[in-house]
C-alpha positions in Angstrom: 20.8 -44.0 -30.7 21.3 -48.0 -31.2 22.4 -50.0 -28.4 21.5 -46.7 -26.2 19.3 -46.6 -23.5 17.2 -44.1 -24.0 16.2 -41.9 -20.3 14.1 -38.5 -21.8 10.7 -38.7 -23.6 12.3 -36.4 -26.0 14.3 -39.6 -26.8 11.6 -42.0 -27.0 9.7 -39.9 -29.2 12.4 -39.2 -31.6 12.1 -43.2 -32.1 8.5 -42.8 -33.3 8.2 -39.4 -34.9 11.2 -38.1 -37.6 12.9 -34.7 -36.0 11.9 -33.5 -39.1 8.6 -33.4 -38.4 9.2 -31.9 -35.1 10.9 -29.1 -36.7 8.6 -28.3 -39.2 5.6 -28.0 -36.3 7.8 -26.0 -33.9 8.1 -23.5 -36.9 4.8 -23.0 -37.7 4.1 -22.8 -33.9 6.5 -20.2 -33.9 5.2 -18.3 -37.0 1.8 -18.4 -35.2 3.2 -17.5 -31.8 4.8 -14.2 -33.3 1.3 -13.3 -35.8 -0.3 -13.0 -32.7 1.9 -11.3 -30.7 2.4 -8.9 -33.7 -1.7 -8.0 -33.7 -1.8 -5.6 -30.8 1.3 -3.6 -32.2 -0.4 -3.9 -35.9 -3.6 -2.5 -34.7 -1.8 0.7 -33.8 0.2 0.6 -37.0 3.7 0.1 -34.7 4.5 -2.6 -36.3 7.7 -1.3 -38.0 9.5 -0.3 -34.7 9.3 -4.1 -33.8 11.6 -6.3 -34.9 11.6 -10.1 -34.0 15.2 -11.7 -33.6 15.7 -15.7 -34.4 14.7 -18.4 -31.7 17.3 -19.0 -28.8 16.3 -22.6 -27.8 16.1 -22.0 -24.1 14.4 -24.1 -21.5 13.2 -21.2 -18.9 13.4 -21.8 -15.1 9.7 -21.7 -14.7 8.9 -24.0 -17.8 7.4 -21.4 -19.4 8.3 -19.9 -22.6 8.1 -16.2 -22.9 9.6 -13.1 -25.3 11.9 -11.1 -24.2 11.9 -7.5 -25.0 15.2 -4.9 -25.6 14.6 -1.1 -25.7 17.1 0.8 -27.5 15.9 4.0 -25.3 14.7 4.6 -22.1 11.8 2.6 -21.1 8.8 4.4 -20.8 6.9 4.8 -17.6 3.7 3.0 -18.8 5.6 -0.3 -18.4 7.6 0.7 -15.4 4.5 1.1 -13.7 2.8 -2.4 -14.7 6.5 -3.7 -14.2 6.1 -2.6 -10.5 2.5 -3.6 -10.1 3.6 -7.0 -11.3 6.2 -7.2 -9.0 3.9 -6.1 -6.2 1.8 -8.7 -6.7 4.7 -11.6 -7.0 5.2 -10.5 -3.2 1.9 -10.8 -2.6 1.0 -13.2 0.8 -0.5 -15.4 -1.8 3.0 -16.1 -3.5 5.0 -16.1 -0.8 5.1 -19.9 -0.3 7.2 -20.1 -3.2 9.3 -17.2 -2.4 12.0 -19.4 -1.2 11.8 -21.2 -4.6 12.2 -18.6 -6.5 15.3 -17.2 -4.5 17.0 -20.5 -5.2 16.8 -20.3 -9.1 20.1 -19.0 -10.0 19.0 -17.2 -13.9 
C-alpha cells in the first residue's frame, strides 16, 4: 500500500493493526457466533442434523450479517408460519417508508 492513498477505514486500519490479528479475532468471533447459535438445537439434542458450512465473506444489503439455512426436505410448517408472520409484519404501515428501499436492492 506505499505511495497509495488509502480511501476505506478498512485500509487505514490495516496500517495500524496486522491482518493477522484481524483474522485471528474474526475467527474466534465466529467460533462464538456458531456455540451460540448451536445451544438451542443442543438443548434438544438436534445437534447432529445440523451441519455448519465454512464462512462466505459477504457484505449483506442491509449490513447485517445473518445464517442462512438449507433444508434437504420440505420445510416444515412451524417455520412457514413464522416465515409469513414475519413477512406480515415487514408490510406492516410502520415499515412501509422503507418499502421503496427495499424494492430497489437488487439481492
Amino acid at each position: 500500500m506505499e505511495g497509495k492513498t488509502l480511501f476505506t477505514m478498512q485500509e487505514k486500519c490495516l496500517k495500524i493493526v496486522d491482518q493477522h490479528v484481524i483474522d485471528d479475532a474474526y475467527k474466534h468471533i465466529n467460533n462464538a457466533r456458531k456455540a451460540t447459535f448451536m445451544k438451542t438445537f443442543e438443548l434438544r439434542d438436534v445437534q447432529n442434523q445440523i451441519v455448519m458450512k465454512s464462512n462466505k465473506n459477504v457484505v449483506p444489503y442491509n449490513g447485517h450479517s445473518f445464517y442462512k439455512i438449507d433444508y434437504k426436505n420440505e420445510l416444515p410448517q412451524w417455520l412457514l408460519s413464522a416465515y409469513g408472520k414475519m413477512m406480515k409484519m415487514n408490510n406492516s404501515p410502520t415499515r412501509n417508508k422503507m418499502k421503496k428501499k427495499r424494492a430497489e436492492i437488487k439481492l
